[in-house]
C-alpha positions as CSV (number, residue, x, y, z in Angstrom):
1,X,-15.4,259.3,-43.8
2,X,-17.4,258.7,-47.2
3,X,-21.1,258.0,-46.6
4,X,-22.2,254.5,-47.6
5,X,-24.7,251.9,-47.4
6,X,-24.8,248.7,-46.3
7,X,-27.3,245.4,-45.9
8,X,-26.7,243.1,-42.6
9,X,-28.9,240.2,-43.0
10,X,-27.9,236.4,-41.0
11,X,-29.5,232.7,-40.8
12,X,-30.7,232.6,-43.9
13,X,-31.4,228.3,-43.0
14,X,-32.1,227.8,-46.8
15,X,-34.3,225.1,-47.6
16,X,-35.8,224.2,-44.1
17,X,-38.0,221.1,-44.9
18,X,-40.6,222.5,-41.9
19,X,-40.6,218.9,-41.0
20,X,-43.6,217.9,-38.6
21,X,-46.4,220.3,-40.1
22,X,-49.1,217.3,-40.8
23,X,-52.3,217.8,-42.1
24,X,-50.9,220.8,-45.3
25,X,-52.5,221.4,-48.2
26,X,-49.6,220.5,-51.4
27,X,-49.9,223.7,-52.9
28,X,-49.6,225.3,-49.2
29,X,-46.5,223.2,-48.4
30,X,-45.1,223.7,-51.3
31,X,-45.5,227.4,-50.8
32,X,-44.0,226.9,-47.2
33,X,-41.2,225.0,-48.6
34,X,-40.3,227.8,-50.9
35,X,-40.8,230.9,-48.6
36,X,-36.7,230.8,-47.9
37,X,-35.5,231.5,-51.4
38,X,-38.3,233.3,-51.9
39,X,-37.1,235.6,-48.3
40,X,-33.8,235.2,-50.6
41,X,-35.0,236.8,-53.6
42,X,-36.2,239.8,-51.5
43,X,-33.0,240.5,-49.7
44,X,-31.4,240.7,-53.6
45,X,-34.2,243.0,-54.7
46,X,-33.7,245.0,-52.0
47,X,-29.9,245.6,-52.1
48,X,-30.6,246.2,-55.5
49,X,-33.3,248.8,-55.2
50,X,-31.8,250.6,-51.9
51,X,-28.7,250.3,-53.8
52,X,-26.4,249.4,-51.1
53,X,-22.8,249.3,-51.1
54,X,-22.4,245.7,-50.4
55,X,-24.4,243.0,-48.1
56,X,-23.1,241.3,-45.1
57,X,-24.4,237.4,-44.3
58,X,-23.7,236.5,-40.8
59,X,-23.8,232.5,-40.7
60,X,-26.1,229.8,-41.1
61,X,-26.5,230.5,-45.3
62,X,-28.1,226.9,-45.2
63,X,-30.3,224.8,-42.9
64,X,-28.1,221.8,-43.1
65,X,-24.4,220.8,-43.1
66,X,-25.6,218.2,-46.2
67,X,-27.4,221.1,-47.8
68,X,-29.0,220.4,-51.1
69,X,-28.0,221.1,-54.5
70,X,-31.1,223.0,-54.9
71,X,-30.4,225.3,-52.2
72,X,-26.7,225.9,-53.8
73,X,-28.1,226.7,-56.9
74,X,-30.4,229.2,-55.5
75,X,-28.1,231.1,-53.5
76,X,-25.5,231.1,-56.6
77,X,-28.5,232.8,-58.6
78,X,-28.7,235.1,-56.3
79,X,-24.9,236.1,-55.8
80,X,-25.3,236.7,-59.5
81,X,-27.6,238.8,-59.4
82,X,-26.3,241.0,-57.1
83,X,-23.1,240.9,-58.7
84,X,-24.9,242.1,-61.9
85,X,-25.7,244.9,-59.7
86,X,-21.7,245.1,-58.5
87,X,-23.0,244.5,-55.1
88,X,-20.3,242.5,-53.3
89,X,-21.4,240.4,-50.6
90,X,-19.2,239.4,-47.5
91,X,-19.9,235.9,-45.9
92,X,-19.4,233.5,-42.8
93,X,-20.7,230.2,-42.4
94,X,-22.2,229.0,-38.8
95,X,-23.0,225.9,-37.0
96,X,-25.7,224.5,-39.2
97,X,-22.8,225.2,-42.5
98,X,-19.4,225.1,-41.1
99,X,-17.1,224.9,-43.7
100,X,-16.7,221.0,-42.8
101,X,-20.0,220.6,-44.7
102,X,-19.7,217.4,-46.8
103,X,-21.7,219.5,-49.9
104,X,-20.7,219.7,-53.5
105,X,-18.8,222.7,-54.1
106,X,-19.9,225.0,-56.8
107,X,-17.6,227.7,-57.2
108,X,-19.0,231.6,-56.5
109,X,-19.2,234.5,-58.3
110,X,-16.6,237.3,-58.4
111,X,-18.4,239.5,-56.0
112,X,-18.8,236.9,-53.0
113,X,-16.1,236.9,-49.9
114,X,-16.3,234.0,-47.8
115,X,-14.0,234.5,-44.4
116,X,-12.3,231.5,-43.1
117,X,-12.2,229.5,-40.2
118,X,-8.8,229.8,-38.6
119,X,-8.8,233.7,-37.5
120,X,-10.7,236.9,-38.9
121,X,-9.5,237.4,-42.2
122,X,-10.7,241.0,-43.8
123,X,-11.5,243.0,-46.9
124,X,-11.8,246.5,-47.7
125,X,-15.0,247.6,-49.2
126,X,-15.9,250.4,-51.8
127,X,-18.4,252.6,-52.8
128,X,-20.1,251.5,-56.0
129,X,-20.3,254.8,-57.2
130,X,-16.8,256.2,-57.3
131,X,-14.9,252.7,-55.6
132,X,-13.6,254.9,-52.9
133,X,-13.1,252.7,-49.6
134,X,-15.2,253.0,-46.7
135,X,-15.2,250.0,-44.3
136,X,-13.4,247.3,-43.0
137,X,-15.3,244.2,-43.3
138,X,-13.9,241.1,-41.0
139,X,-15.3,237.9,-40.3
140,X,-14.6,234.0,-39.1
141,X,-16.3,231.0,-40.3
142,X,-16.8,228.2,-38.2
143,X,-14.3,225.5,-39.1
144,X,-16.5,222.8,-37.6
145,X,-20.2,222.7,-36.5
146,X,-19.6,223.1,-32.8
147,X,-17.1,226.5,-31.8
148,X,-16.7,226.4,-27.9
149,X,-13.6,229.1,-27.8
150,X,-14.2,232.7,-27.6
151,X,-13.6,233.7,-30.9
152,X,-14.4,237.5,-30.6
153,X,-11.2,237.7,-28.4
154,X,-9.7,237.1,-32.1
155,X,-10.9,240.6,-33.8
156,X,-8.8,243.6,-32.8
157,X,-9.7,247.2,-35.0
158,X,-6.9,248.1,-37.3
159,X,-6.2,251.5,-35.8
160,X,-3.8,252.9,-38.1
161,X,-6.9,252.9,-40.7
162,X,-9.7,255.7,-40.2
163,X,-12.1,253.5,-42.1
164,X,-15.6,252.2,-40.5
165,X,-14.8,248.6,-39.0
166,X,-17.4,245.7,-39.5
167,X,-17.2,242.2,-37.7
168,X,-19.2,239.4,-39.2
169,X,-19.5,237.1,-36.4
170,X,-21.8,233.7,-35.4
171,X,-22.5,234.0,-31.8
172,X,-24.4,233.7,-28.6
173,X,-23.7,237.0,-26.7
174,X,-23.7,237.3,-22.8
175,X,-25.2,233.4,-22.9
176,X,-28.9,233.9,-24.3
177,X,-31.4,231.3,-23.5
178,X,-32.2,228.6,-25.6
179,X,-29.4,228.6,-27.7
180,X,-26.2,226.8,-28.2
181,X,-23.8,228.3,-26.6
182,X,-21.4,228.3,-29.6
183,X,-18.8,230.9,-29.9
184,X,-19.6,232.6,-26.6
185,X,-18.5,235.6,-25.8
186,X,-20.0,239.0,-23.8
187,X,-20.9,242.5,-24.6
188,X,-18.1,243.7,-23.1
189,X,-15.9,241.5,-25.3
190,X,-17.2,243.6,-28.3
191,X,-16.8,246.2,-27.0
192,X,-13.7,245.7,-26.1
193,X,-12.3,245.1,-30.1
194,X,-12.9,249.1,-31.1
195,X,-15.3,247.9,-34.1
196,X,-18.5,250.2,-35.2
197,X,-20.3,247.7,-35.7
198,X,-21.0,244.2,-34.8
199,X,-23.1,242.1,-37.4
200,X,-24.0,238.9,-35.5
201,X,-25.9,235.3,-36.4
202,X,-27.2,232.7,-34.4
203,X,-30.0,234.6,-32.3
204,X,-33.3,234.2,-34.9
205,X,-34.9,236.9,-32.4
206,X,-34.1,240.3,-33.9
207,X,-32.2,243.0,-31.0
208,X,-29.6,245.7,-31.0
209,X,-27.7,245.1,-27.9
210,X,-25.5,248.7,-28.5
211,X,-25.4,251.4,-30.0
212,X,-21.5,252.3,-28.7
213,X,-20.8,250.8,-30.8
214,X,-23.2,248.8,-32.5
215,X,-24.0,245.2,-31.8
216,X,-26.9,243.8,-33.4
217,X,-28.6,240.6,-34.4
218,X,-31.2,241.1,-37.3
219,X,-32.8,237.6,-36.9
220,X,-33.4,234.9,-39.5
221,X,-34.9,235.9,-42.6
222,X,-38.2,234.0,-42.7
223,X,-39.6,232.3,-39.4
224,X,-39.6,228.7,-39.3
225,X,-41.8,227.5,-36.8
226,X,-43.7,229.1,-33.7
227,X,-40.5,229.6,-31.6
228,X,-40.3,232.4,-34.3
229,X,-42.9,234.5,-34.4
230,X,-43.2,238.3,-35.8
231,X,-41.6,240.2,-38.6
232,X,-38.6,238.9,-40.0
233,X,-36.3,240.5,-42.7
234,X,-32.9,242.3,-42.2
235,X,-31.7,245.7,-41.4
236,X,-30.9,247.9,-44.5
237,X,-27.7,250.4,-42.4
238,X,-26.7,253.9,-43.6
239,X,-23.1,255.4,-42.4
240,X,-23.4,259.3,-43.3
241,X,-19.3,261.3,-43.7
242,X,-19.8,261.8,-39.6
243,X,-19.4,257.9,-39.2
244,X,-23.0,258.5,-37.1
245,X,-25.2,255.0,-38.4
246,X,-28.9,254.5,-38.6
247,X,-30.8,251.1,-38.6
248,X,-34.3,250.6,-40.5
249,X,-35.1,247.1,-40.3
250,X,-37.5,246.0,-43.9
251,X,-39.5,242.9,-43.6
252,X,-38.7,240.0,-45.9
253,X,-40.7,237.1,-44.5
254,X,-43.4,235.4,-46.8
255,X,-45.0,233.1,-44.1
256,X,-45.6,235.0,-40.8
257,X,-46.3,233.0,-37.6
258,X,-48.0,233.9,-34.8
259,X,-48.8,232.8,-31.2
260,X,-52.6,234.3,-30.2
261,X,-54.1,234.7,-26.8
262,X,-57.7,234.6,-26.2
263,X,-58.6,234.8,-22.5
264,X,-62.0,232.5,-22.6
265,X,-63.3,234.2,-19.2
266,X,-66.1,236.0,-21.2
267,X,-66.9,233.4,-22.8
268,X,-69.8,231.5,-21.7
269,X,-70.7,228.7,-24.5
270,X,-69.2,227.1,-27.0
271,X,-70.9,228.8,-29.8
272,X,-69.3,232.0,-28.0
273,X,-65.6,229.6,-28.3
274,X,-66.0,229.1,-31.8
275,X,-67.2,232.6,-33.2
276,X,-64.1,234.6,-31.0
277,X,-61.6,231.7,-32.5
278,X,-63.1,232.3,-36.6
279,X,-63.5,236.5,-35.7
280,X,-59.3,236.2,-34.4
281,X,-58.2,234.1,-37.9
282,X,-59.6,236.7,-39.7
283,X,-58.1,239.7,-38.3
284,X,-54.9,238.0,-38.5
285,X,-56.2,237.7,-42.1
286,X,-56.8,241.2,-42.6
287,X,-53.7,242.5,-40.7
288,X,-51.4,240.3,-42.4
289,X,-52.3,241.4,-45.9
290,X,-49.6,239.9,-48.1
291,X,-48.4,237.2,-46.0
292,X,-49.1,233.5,-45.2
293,X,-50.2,233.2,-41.9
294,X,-49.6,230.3,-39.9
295,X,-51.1,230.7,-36.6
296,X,-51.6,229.0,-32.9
297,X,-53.9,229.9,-30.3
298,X,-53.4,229.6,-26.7
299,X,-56.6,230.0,-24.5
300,X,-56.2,231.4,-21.1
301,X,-57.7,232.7,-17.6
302,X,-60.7,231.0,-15.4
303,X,-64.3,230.1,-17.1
304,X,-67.0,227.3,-17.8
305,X,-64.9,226.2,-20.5
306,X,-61.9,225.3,-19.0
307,X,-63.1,221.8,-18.9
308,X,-63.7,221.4,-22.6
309,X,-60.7,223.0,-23.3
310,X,-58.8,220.9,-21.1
311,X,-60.3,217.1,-22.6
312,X,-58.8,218.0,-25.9
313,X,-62.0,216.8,-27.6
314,X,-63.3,219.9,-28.3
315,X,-60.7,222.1,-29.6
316,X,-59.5,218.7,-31.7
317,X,-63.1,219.0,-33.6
318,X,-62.7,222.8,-33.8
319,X,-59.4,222.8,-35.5
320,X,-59.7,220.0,-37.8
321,X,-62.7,221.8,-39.0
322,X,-61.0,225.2,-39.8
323,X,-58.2,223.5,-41.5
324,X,-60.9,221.7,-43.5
325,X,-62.3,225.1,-44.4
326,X,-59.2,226.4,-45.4
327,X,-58.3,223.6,-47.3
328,X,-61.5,223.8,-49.2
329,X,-60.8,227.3,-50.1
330,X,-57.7,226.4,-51.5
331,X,-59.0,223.4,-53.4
332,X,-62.4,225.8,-54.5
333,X,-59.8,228.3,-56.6
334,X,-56.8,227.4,-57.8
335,X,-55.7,231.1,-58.5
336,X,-56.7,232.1,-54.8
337,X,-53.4,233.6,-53.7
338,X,-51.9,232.1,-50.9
339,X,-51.0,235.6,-49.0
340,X,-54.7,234.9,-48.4
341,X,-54.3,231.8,-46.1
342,X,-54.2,231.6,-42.4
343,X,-53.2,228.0,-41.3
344,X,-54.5,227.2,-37.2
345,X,-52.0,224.8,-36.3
346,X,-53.0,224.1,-33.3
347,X,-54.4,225.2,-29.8
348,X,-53.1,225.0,-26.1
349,X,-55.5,225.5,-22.9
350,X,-53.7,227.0,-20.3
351,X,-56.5,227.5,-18.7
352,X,-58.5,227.3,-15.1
353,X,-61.6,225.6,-13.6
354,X,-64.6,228.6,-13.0
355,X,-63.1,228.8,-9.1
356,X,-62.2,231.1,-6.4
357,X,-58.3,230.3,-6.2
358,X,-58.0,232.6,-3.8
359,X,-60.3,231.6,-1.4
360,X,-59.3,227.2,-2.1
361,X,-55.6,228.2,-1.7
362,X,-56.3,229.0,1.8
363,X,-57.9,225.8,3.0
364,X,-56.2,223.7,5.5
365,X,-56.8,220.6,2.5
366,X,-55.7,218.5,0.1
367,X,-56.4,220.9,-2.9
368,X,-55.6,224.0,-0.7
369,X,-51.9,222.9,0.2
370,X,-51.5,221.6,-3.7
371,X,-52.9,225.4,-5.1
372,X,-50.0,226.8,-2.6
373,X,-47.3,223.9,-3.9
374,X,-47.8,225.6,-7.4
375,X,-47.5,229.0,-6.5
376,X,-44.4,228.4,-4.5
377,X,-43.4,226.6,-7.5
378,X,-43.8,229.2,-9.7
379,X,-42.1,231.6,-7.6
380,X,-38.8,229.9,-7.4
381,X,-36.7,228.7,-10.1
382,X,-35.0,226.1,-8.1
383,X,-38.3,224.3,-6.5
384,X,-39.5,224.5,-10.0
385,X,-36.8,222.5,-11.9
386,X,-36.5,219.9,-9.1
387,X,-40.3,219.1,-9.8
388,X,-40.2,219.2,-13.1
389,X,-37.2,216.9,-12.8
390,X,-38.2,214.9,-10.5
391,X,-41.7,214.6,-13.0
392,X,-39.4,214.0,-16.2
393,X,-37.0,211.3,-14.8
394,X,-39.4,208.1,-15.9
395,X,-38.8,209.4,-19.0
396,X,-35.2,210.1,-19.2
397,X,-34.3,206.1,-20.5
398,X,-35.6,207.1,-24.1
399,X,-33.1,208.7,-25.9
400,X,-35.1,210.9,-28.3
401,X,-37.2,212.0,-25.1
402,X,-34.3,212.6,-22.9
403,X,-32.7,214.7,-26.0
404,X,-36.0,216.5,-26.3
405,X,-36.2,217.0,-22.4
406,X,-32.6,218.3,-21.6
407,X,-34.1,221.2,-24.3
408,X,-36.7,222.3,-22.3
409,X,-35.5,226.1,-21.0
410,X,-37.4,227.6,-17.8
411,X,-40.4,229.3,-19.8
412,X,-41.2,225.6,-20.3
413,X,-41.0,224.3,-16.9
414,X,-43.3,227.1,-15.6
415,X,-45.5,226.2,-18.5
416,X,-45.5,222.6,-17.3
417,X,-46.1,223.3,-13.4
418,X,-49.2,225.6,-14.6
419,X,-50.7,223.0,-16.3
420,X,-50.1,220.4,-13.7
421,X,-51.5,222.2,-11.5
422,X,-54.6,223.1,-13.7
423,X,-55.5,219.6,-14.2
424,X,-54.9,218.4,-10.7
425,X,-57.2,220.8,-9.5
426,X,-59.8,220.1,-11.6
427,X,-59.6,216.7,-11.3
428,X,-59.7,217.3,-7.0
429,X,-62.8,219.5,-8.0
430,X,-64.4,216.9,-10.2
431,X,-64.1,214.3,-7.5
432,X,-65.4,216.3,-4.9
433,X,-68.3,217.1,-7.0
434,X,-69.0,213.0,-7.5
435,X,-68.4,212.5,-3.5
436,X,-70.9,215.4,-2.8
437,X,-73.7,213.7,-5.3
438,X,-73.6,210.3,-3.9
């Protein structure tokens, strides 16, 4: 088998209008705006530079079904260059671009596959250097923006060909949480096909799933909110004569977000608050040296300032004023580059009154018998929902809310029932505190 090279790269969600950030700087949302074509451009200087065979795009190439001209544009420029370079590229489309889309349709360059949406269609691809084939490349669009069947049931290996076998497929695999269950299928359904390789879409969170054979989700190219936090980029794949494969992922995001913790049970005053918050934003500022960083933090654990953290007030004040500050940086030098910037977006308390839990949860009272509710509610998945249900169902006669609501996936239900039972405590505390002065 000839050694070649190849990119896998998925969810590309070109021109995601990051709807909902308030507050921006223009030249930072504009910058924010741009950071998937400019994730784009890197995945075509990289191809170009690695010289790879050819580059595999699993799904999702836009954000939208409607996408925009300018996104078209863009990705045509970049097919170009690549097939400048005689770097083919192999495409499906997903859910958010089924081939339904009402866009315009500008035609491609010479070097672009798309695969339909009826079955796996395929296409033998060469070695640039001497055009000598070395893989099988198969893939299925969606037809429509919601795919219910189990397409990877469809793909079956050609065995009378001893070339490597690649499936290009939009999928959730053994029902992952928090996403649509579109084209569902199982890892033993891969399995199954007698592929090499599986290049999937859909999951934004980067995993290999196999390695017998390989089944692998890169992730999106550049995060989009803080649901998708850490490196994103692609995985640049090298087959040597053996057929053996090796994955290195390479980084291609331009804005980085993070989620950071900062337990507030050392810290005694707000001046204390304030300096650990500035001393985090600029570690994340040294440590993300080239990137935009758009960051949240989450303050955790038992201390005197749970109840600050807790009234909002404070950490309102706080934030507004390090936006301010890195606004006015911005605004102070207009050549200041923006790899520079770290962006707080906002802060959570899931925090604790300065108490022994312990020692309250065993009470024969009130508060005792509510600390032990929460616990068993944290415990058990099915007391947890039917609170949180139970909580939610005022709520469920808006339709935006109840949309919003039917999202929310069991991380966010025990998030709920900790905070619940945060601020019911302290508020039990906080009345008991009153009784006692009186």
């Amino acid at each position: 088998m000839p050694a070649f090279r190849f990119i896998h790269a998925a969810d590309l969600h070109l021109d995601t209008p990051f709807a909902g950030m308030s507050g921006l700087p223009d030249r930072l949302r504009r910058h924010l705006q741009e950071s998937t074509f400019a994730a784009l451009g890197d995945l075509v200087d990289l191809a170009i530079s690695s010289e790879v065979d050819f580059v595999v795009v699993s799904g999702d190439v836009y954000d939208a079904s409607e996408s925009s001209l300018r996104a078209q544009l863009r990705l045509q420029e970049a097919w170009n260059t690549l097939a400048c370079a005689n770097i083919p590229v192999y495409v499906i489309h997903g859910n958010h671009d089924p081939l339904s889309s009402s866009r315009l349709r500008l035609s491609l360059p010479r070097n672009v596959t798309v695969f339909g949406g009826s079955r796996p269609e395929s296409a033998t691809a060469v070695r640039r250097t001497d055009g000598q084939p070395v893989a099988v490349v198969s893939g299925i669009s969606y037809p429509t923006a919601a795919v219910t069947e189990n397409t990877a049931l469809l793909f079956r290996r050609d065995r009378a060909s001893p070339l490597y076998h690649i499936a290009l497929l939009h999928a959730n695999v053994d029902g992952q949480e928090g996403h649509d269950a579109y084209s569902p299928c199982s890892l033993k359904d891969l399995r199954a096909s007698g592929y090499d390789y599986w290049a999937l879409g859909h999951i934004h969170k980067r995993q290999i799933l196999s390695e017998s054979p390989w089944v692998v989700y890169p992730g999106n190219l550049q995060g989009r909110s803080l649901k998708e936090t850490g490196p994103k980029g692609c995985y640049l794949v090298e087959v040597d004569d053996n057929g053996e494969t090796s994955l290195h992922f390479r980084e291609l995001d331009h804005v980085r977000w993070a989620e950071l913790s900062i337990p507030i049970g050392e810290l005694a005053t707000e001046e204390a608050w304030k300096e650990r918050v500035e001393e985090r934003l600029e570690e994340v500022r040294i440590d993300l040296s080239g990137k935009t960083g758009v960051v949240r933090f989450t303050f955790t654990g038992r201390g005197p300032l749970h109840a600050l953290l807790q009234n909002g007030r404070g950490g309102h004040d706080l934030l507004a004023e390090l936006q301010r500050r890195e606004t006015g940086r911005l605004d102070a030098d207009a050549s200041l580059p923006l790899h520079s910037v770290v962006w707080p977006v906002g802060f959570k308390a899931k925090t604790g009154p300065d108490i022994d839990r312990g020692r309250l949860a065993e009470e024969d009272s009130f508060l005792g018998e509510l600390l032990r509710l929460t616990d068993r509610a944290l415990s058990s998945g099915d007391l947890r929902d039917e609170l949180v249900d139970t909580a939610l169902t005022p709520l469920m006669d808006n339709r935006h809310l109840r949309e919003l609501l039917k999202s929310l996936g069991p991380g966010e239900h025990r998030e709920l029932i900790e905070q619940a039972g945060a601020l019911a405590a302290s508020f039990l505390l906080e009345e008991d505190m009153r009784g006692g002065s009186d």
